[in-house]
C-alpha positions as CSV (number, residue, x, y, z in Angstrom):
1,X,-50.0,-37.1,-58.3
2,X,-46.4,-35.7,-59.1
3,X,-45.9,-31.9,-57.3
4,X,-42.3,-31.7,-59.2
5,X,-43.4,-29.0,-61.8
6,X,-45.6,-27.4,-58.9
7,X,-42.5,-27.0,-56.7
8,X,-40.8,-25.9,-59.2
9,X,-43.1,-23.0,-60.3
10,X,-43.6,-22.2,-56.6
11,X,-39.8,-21.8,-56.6
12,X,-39.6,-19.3,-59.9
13,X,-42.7,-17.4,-58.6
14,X,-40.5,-16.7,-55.2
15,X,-37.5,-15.7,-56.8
16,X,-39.2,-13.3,-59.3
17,X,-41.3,-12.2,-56.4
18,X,-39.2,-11.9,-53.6
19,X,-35.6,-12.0,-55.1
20,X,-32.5,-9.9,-55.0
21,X,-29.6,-10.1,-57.9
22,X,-26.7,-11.9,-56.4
23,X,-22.9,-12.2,-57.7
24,X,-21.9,-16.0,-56.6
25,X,-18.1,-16.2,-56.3
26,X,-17.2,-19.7,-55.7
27,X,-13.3,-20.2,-54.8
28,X,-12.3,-23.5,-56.3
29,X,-8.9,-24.7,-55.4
30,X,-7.0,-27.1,-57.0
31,X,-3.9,-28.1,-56.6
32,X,-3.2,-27.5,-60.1
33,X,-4.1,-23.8,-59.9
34,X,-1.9,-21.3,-59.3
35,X,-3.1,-18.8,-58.4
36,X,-6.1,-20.0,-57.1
37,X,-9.3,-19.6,-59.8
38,X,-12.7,-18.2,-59.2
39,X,-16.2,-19.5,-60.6
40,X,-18.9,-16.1,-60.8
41,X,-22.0,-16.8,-61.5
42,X,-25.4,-13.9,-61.6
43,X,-28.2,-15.5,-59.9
44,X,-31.4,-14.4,-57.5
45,X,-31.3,-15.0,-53.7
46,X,-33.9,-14.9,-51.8
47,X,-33.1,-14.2,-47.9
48,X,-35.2,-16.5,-45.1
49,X,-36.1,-15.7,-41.3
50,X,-35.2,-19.0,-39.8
51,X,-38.1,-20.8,-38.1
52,X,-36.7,-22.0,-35.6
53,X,-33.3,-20.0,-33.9
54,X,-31.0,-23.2,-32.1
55,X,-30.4,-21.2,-28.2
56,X,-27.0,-22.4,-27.4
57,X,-26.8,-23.7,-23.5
58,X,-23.9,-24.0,-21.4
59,X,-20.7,-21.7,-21.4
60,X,-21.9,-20.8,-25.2
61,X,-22.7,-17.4,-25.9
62,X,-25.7,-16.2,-28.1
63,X,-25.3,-14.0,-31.1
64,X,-26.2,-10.3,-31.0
65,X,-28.1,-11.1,-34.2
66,X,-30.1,-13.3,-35.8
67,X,-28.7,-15.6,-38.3
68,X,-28.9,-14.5,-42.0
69,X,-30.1,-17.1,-44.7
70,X,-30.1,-16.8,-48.3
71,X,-32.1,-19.3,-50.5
72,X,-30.0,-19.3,-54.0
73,X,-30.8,-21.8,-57.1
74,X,-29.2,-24.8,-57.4
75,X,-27.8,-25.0,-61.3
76,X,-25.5,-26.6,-63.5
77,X,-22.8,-24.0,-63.0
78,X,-24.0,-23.4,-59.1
79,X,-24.2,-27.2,-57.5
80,X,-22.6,-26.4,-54.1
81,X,-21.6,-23.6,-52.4
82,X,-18.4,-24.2,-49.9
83,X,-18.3,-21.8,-46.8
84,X,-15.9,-19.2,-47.7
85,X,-17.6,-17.9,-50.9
86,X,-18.8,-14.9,-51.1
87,X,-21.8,-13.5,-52.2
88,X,-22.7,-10.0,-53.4
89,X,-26.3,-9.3,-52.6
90,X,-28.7,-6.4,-51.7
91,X,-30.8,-7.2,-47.9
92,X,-34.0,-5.5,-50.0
93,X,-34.6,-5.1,-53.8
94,X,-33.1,-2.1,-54.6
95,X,-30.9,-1.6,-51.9
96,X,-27.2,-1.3,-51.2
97,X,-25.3,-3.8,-52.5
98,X,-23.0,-5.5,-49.8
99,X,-20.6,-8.1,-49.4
100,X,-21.1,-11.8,-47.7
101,X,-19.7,-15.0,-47.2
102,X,-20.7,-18.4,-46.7
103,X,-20.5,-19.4,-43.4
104,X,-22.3,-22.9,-43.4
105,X,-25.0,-24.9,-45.0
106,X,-28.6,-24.3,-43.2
107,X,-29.8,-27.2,-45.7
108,X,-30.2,-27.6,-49.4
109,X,-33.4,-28.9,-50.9
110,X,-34.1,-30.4,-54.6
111,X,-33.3,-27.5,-56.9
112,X,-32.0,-24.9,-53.7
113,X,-29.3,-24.3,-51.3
114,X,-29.9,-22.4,-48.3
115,X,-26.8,-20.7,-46.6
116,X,-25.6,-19.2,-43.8
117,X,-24.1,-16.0,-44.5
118,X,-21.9,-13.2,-42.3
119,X,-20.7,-9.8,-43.6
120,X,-17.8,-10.3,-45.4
């Protein structure tokens, strides 16, 4: 039995439930450009408590806060997102609007990318 179209109505119903509106500005740099260009794309993000928090050991220090993930679609125009872009995205529908960037990759999945974001 083949879950693909269940997954991916799963993943629509999440978005349209639990989503935010989110500006996507993806720095491309090419050698060619000058000065560097900018993809933006509108999408829906959808923010994710992580299960399980990594507790650094040694002389490593722990964060004051817990990490912040947001779960955008992948697309055509939105295959990868590089640390450094930043994202413009409410923390709860309807609320301010602020901006973050990309500050790793928690995973991406068939169809989403999951990243690690900081307040820009």
């Amino acid at each position: 039995m083949d879950l693909g179209p269940l997954r991916v109505l799963t993943r629509a119903l999440t978005q349209a439930t639990f989503g935010v509106p989110a500006t996507v500005k993806v720095p491309w740099l090419s050698p060619d450009d000058d000065p560097p260009t900018q993809t933006t794309v509108e999408t829906t993000g959808v923010w994710v408590t992580p299960l399980d928090e990594a507790q650094p050991f040694g002389a490593d220090f722990t964060r004051r806060e817990p990490r912040r993930i947001l779960a955008i679609p992948r697309t055509a125009t939105l295959d990868m997102v590089p640390r450094g872009t930043l994202i413009e995205a409410a923390e709860e529908p309807g609320g301010t609007v602020r901006t973050w960037r990309v500050d790793g990759l928690e995973r991406t999945e068939p169809g989403l990318t999951r990243v690690i974001v900081v307040l820009a």
